[in-house]
N, C-alpha and C positions, 0 to 999 in steps of 0.2 A: 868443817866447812870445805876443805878441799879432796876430802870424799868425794861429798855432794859434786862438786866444782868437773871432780874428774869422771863423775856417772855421767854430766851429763855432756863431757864432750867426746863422749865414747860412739860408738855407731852404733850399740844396744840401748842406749836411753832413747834413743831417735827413732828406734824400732818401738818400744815399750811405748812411748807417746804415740806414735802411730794406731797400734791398737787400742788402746784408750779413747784416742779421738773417732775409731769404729765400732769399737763398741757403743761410747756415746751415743753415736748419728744413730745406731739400728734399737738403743733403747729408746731413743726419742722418737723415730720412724714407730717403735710397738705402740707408744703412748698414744701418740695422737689416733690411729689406726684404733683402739681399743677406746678411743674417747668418741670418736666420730660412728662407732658401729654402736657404741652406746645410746648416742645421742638418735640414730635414726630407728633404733630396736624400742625407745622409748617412744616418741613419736609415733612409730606404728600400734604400739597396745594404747597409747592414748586416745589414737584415730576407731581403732576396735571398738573401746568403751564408749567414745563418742556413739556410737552407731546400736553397741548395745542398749545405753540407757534413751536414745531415740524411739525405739521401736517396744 
């Protein structure tokens, strides 16, 4: 436990969390980015079909 205790009052734990919490932010920035171009890439061949099975 005083491993632990001494990682993390070191100035490299503090670093190490730092990227983790940007990495975090820039997977969750891809997701949603990758969920919202889904969501409108869907919608347009939906609208296409609409128009195909119209005519």
């Amino acid at each position: 436990m005083s491993s632990v205790r001494r990682f993390l009052m070191e100035e490299d734990a503090a670093t190490a969390v730092e990227y983790a919490v940007m990495v975090a932010m820039i997977l969750l920035t891809c997701i949603v980015a990758i969920a919202s171009f889904g969501n409108q890439t869907n919608t347009m061949y939906q609208n296409i079909e609409t128009e195909l099975n119209a005519h």
